[in-house]
TORFIRO-526807 format. One record per residue (C-alpha): residue in one letter; x, y, z; residue number from 0. Coordinates in steps of 0.001 Angstrom, whole numbers, plus 500000, padded with zeros to 6 digits. Layout:
# residues N
{code->a, east->X, north->Y, up->Z, pos->NUM}
...
***
This chain:
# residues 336
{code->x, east->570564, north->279906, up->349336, pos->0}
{code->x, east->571579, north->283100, up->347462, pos->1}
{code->x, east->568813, north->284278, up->344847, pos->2}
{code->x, east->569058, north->286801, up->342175, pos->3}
{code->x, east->566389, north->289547, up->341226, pos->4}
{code->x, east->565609, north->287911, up->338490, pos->5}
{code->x, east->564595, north->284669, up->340378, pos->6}
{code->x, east->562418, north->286436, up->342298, pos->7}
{code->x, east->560592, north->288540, up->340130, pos->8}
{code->x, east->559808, north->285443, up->338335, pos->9}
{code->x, east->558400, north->283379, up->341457, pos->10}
{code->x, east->556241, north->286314, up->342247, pos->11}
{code->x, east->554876, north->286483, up->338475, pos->12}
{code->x, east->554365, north->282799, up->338542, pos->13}
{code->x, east->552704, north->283222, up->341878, pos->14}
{code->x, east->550048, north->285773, up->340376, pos->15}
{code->x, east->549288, north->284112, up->337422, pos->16}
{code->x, east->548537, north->280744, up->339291, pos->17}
{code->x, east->545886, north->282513, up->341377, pos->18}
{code->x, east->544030, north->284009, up->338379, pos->19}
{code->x, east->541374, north->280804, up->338402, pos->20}
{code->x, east->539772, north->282687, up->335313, pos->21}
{code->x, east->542309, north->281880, up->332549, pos->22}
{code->x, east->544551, north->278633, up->331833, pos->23}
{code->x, east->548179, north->279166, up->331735, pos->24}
{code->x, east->550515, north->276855, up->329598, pos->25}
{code->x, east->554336, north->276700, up->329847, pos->26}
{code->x, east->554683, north->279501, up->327315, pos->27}
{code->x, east->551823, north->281912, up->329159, pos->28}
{code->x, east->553994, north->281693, up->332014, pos->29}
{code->x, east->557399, north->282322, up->329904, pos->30}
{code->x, east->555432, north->285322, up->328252, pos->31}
{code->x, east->554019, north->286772, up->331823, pos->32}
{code->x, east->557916, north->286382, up->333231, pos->33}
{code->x, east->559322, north->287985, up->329962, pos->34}
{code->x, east->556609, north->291342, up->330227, pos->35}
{code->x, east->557724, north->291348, up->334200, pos->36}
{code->x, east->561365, north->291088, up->333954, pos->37}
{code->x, east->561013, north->294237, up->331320, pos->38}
{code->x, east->558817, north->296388, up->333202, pos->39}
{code->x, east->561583, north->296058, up->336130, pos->40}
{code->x, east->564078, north->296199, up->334259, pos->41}
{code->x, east->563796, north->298533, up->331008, pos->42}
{code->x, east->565321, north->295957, up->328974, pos->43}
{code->x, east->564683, north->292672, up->327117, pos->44}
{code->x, east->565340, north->289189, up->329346, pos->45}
{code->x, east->565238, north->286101, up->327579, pos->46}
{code->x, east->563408, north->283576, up->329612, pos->47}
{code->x, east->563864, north->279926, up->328542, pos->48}
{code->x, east->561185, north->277107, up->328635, pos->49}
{code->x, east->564029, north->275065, up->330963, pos->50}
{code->x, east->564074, north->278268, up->333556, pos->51}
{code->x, east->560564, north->278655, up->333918, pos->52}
{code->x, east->560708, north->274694, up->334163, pos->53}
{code->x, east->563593, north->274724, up->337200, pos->54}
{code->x, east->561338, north->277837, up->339036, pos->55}
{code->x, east->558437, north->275783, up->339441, pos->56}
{code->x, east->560714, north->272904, up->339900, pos->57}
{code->x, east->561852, north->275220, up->343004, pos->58}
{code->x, east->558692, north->276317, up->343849, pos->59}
{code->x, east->556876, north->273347, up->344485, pos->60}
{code->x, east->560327, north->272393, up->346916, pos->61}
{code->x, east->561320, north->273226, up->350157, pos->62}
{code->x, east->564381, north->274647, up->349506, pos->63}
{code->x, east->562588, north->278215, up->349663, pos->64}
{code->x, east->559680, north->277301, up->352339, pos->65}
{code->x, east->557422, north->277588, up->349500, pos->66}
{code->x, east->556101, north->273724, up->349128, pos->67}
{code->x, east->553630, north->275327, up->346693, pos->68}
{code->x, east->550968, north->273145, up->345531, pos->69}
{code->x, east->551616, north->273785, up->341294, pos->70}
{code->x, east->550003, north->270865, up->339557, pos->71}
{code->x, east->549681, north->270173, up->335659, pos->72}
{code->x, east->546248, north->268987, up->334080, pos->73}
{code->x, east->545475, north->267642, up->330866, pos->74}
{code->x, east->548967, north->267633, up->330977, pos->75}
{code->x, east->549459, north->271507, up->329332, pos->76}
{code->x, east->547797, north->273765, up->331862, pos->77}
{code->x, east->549476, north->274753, up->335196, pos->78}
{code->x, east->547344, north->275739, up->338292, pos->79}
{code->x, east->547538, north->275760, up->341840, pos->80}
{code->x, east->546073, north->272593, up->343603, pos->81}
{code->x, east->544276, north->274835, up->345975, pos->82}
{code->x, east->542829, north->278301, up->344965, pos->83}
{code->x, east->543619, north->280299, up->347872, pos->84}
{code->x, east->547303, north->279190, up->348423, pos->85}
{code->x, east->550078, north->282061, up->347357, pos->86}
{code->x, east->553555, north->281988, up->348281, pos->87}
{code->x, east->553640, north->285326, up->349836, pos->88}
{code->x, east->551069, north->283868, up->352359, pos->89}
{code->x, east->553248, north->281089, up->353994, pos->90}
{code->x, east->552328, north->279959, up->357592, pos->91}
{code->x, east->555580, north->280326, up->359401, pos->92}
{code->x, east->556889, north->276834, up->360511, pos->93}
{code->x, east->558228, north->276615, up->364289, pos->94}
{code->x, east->562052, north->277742, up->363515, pos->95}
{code->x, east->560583, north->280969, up->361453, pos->96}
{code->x, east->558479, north->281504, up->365046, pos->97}
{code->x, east->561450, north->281021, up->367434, pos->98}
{code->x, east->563744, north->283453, up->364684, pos->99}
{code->x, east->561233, north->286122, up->364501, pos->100}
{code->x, east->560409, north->286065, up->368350, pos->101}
{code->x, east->563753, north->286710, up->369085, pos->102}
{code->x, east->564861, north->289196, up->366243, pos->103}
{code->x, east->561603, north->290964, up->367412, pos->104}
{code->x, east->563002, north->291493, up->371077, pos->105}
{code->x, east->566435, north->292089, up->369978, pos->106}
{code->x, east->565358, north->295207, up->368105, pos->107}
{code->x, east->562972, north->296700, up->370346, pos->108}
{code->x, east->566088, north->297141, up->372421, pos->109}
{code->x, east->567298, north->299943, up->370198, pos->110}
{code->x, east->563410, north->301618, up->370273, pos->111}
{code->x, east->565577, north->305133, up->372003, pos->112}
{code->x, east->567195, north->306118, up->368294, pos->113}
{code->x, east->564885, north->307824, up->365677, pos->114}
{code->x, east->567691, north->305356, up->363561, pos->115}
{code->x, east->564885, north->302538, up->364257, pos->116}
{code->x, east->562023, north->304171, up->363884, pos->117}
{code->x, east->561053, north->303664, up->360764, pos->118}
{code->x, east->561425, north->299969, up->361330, pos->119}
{code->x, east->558474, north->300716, up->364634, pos->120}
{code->x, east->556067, north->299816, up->362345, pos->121}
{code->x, east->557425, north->296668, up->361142, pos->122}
{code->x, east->558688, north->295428, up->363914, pos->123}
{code->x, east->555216, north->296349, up->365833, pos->124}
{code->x, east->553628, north->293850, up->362081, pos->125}
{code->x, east->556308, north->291524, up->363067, pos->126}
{code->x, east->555408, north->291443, up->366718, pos->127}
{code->x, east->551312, north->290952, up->366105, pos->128}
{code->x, east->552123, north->288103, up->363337, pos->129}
{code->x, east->554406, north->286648, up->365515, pos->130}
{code->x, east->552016, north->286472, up->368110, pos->131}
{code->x, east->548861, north->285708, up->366151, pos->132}
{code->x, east->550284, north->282430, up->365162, pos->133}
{code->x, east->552160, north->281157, up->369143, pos->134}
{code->x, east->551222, north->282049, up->372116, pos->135}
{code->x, east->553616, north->284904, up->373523, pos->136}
{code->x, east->556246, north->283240, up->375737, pos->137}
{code->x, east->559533, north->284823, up->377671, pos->138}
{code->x, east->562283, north->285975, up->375602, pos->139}
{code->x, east->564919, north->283337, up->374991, pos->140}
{code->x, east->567902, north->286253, up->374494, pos->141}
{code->x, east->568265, north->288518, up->377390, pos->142}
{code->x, east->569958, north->291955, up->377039, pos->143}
{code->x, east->570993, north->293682, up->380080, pos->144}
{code->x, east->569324, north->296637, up->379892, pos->145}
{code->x, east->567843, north->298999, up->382653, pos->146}
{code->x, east->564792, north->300393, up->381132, pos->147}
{code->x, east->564748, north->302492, up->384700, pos->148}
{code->x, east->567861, north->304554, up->383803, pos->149}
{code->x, east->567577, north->308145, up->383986, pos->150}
{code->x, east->569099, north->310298, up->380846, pos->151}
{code->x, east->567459, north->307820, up->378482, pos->152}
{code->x, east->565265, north->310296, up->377071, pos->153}
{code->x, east->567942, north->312160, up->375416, pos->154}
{code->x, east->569595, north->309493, up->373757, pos->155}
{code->x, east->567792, north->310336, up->370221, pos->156}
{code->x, east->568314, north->314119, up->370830, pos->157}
{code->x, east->572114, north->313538, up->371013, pos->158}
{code->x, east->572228, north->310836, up->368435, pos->159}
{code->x, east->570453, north->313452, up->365738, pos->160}
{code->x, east->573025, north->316031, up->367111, pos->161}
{code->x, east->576107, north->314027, up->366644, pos->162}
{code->x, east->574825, north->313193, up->362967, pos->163}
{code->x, east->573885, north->316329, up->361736, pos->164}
{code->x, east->576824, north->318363, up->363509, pos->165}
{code->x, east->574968, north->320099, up->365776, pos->166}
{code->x, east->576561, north->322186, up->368933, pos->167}
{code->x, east->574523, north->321512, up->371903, pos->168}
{code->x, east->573737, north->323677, up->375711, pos->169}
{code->x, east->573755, north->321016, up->378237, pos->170}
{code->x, east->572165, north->321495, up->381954, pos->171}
{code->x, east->574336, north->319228, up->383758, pos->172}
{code->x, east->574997, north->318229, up->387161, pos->173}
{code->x, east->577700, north->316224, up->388481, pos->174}
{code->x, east->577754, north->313606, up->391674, pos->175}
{code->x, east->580019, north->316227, up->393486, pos->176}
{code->x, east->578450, north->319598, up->392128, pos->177}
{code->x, east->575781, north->321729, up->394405, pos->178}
{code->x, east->574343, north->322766, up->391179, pos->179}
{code->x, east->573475, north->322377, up->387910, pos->180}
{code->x, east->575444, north->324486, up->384962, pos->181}
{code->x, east->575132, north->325247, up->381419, pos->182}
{code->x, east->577477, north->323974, up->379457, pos->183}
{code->x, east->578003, north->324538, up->374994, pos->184}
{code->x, east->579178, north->321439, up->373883, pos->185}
{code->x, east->580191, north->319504, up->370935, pos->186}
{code->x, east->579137, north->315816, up->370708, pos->187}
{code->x, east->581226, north->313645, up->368936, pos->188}
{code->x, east->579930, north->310363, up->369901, pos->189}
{code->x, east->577425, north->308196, up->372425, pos->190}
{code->x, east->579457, north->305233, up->374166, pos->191}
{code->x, east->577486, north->302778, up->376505, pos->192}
{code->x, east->579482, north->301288, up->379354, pos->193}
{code->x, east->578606, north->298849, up->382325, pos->194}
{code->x, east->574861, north->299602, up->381084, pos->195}
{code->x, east->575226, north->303423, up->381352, pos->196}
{code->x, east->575193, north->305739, up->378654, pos->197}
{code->x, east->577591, north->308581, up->378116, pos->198}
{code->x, east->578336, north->311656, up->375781, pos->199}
{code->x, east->581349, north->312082, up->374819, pos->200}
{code->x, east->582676, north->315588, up->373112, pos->201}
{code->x, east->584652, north->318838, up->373667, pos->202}
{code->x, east->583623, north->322581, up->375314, pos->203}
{code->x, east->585702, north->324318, up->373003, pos->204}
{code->x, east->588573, north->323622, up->370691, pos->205}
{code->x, east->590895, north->324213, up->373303, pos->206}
{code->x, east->589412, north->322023, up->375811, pos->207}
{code->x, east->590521, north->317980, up->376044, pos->208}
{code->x, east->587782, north->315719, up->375015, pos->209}
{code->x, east->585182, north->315659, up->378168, pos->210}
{code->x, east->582753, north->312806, up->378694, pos->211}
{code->x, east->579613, north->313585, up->380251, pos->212}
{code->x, east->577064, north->310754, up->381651, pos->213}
{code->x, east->573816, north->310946, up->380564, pos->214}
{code->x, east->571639, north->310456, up->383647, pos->215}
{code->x, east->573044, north->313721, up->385144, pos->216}
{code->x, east->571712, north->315468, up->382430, pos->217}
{code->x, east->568754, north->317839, up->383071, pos->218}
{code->x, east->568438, north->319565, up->379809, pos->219}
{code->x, east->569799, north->319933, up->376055, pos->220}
{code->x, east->568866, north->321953, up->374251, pos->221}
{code->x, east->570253, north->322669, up->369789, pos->222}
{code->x, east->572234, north->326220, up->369364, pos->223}
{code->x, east->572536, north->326649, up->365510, pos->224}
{code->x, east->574331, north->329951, up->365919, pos->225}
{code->x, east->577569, north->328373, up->366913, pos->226}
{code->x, east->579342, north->326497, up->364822, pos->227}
{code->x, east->580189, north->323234, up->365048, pos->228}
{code->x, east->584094, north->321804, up->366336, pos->229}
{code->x, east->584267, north->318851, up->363515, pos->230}
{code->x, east->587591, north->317040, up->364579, pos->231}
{code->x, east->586893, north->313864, up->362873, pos->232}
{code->x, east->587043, north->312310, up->366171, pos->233}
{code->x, east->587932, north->308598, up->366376, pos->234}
{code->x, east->586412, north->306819, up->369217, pos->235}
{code->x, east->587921, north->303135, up->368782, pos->236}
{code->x, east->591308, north->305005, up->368457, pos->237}
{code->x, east->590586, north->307243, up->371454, pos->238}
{code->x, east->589364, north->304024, up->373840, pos->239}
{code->x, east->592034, north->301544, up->372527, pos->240}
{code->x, east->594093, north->301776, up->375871, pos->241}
{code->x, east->591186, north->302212, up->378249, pos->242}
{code->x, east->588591, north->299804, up->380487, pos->243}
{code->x, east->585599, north->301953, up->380747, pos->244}
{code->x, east->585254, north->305521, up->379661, pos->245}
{code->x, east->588160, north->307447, up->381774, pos->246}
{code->x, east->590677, north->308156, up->379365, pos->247}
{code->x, east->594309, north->309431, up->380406, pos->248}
{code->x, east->597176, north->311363, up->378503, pos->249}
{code->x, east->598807, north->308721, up->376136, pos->250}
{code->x, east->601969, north->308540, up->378429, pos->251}
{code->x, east->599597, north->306952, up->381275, pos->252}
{code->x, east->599268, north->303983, up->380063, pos->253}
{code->x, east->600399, north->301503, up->381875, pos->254}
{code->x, east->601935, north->297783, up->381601, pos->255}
{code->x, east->599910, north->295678, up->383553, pos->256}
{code->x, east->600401, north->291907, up->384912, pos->257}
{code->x, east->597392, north->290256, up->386583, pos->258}
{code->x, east->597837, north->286525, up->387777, pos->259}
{code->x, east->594468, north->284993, up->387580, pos->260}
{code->x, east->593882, north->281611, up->389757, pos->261}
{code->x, east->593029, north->278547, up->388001, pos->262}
{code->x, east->589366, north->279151, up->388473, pos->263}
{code->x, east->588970, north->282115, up->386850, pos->264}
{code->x, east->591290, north->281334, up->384213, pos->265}
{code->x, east->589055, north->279953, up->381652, pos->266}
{code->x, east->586970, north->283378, up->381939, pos->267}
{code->x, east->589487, north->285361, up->381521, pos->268}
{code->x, east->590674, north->283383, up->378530, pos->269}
{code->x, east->587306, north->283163, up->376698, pos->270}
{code->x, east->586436, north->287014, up->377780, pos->271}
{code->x, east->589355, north->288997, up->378078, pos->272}
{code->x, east->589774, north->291858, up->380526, pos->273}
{code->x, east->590701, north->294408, up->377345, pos->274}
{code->x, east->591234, north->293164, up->373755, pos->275}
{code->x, east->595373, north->294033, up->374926, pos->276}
{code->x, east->595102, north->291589, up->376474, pos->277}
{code->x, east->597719, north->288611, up->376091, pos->278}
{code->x, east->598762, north->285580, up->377754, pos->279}
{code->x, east->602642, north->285931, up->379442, pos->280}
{code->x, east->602965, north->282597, up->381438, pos->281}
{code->x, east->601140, north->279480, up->382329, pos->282}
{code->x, east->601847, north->277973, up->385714, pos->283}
{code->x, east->601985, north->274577, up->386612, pos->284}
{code->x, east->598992, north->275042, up->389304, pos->285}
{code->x, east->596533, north->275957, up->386005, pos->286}
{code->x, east->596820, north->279532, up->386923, pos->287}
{code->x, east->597821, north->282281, up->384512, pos->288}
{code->x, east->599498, north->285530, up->384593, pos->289}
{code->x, east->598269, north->288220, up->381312, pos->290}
{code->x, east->599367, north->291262, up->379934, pos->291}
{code->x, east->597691, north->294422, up->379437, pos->292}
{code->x, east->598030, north->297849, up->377992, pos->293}
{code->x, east->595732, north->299880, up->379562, pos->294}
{code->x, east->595505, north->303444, up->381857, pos->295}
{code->x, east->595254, north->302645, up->385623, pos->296}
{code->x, east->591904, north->304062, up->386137, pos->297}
{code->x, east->588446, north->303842, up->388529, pos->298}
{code->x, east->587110, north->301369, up->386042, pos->299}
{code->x, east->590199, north->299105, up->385695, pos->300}
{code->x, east->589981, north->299008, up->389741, pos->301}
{code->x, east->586584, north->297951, up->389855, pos->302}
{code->x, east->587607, north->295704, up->386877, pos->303}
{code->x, east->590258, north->294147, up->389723, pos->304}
{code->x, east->588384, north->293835, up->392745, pos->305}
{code->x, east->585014, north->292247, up->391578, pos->306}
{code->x, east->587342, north->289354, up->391038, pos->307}
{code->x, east->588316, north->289046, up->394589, pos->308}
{code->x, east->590973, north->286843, up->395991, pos->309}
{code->x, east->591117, north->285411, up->392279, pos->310}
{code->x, east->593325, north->288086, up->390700, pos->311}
{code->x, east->596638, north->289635, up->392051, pos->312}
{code->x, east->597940, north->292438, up->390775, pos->313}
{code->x, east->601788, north->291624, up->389948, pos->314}
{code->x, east->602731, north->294607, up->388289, pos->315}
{code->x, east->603134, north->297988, up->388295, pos->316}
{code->x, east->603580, north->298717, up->391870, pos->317}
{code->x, east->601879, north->302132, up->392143, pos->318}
{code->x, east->598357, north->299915, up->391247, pos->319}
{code->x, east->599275, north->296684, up->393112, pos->320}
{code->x, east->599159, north->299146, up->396399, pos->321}
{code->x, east->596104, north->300539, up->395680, pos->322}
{code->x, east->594350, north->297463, up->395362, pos->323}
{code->x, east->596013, north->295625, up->398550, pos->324}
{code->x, east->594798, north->298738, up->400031, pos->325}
{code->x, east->591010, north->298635, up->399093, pos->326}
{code->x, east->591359, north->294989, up->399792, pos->327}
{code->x, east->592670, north->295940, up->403455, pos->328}
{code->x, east->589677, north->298064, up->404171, pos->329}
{code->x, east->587041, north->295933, up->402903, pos->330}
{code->x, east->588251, north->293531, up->405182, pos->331}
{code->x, east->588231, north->295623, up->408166, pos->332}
{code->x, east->584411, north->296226, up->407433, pos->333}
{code->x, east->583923, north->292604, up->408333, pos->334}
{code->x, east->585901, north->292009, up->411396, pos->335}
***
């Protein structure tokens, strides 16, 4: 249910006037309180009506809100709460409020690496010990994949702040295949997770093609204000749009690619497509499928291929339907 400002600043006025024991409030107190509040927050008039004030404790005392507050009427002009120490801004959470929190709770603690969050530490940390006050802590329902172990982790608010405020960074990095580490200036553009590993993704110089660097073979960033910063307005949906993964070819690579999935896997494939290019080119009469996509033939579209086995054959182009036969081929011969 959608409530205004208004509404609310007049529930929490007739809240605090119901818990002041000391004086009796009549219909027209509680118009008068509502009236003073609505112009404090305001800066301007409000004309409360007897029937409004009438509908809020109407809603009040319901359940539409979770409030089920306890307003009763005696000597049938004063208006008080049935018991003293109720408020509606101290509601015991029912069992759905428990299970929502729990889980919103976990969800964000997830995303503790960005200083983005951290102003919400604190209330998710309130969240967490009221949660937990009131059921006894169980295992998270939602599961998110995430390797708390991963190395580069550490920099992932470091980057983030660079990337917002347009900051060039020196990078100490070290690839799989290099003996050792280098500096490298570089200019972030944006932070893309794939396969539950981060990477950076940005340029050397203005001259350079966009270079993507993963973040557990970083050693060391450090800020260098004195140069200034390659802005290209970079577009990462646009830049990814024809890639699985984060290998990205010249625009001319990209490829037109038929995959017949088997009947089995068919479903999957439906319900989670291989790349949002993809599309549905035939149905056979065995249940099996053959789809469409636009994508570069790269590392991660071959791992893409083969964790699926004997369940996907590559139909088209012939350059990647090689390729795979041949990883196929030696796999095989590991096992004989």
């Amino acid at each position: 249910m959608a409530l205004n400002k208004n509404a609310l600043i007049r529930y929490k006025t007739i809240d605090k006037c119901l818990q002041n024991n000391y004086r009796e409030w009549t219909l027209d107190d509680l118009i008068e309180a509502c009236s003073n509040a609505l112009y404090e927050y305001e800066g301007r008039e409000v004309n409360v009506s007897k029937r409004t004030i009438q509908l809020d404790i109407q809603m009040m005392r319901s359940d539409k809100l979770g409030y089920n507050a306890p307003i009763v009427v005696y000597d049938k002009k004063f208006y008080q709460y049935e018991d003293p120490e109720y408020s509606i801004t101290d509601i015991p959470l029912n069992e759905n409020d428990m299970s929502v929190l729990t889980e919103t709770v976990e969800m964000l603690k997830q995303f503790k690496d960005f200083s983005l969050f951290s102003e919400l530490g604190g209330i998710i940390q309130r969240l967490e010990d009221k949660v937990y006050t009131e059921k006894t802590k169980q295992s998270a329902i939602i599961h998110l994949d995430k390797n708390e172990n991963l190395k580069g982790l550490e920099y992932l608010d470091t980057l983030y702040q660079a990337i917002l405020k347009k900051i060039v960074l020196r990078i100490t990095y070290k690839s799989f295949k290099a003996r050792e580490a280098s500096e490298i200036v570089f200019h972030p553009f944006i932070l893309k997770e794939f396969n539950n590993r981060w990477f950076l993704v940005g340029k050397t110089s203005a001259k350079k093609p966009i270079a993507t660097f993963a973040l557990d073979r970083i050693e060391k960033v450090d800020y260098d204000l004195n140069i200034p910063y390659l802005d290209i307005n970079f577009n990462g949906e646009e830049y990814y749009k024809n890639t699985v993964g984060v290998t990205v070819l010249a625009e001319e690579h990209v490829q037109e690619i038929h995959l017949k999935v088997d009947r089995s896997n068919a479903p999957y494939v439906l319900t989670k497509p291989l790349h949002h290019t993809q599309e549905v080119i035939e149905e056979l009469e065995d249940k099996s499928i053959i789809v469409k996509l636009d994508v570069h033939i790269n590392f991660e579209l071959e791992r893409l291929i083969l964790g699926f086995g004997e369940c996907i054959e590559v139909i088209k182009p012939r350059l990647l339907r090689r390729k795979i036969r041949k990883k196929h081929e030696k796999a095989v011969a590991l096992y004989k």
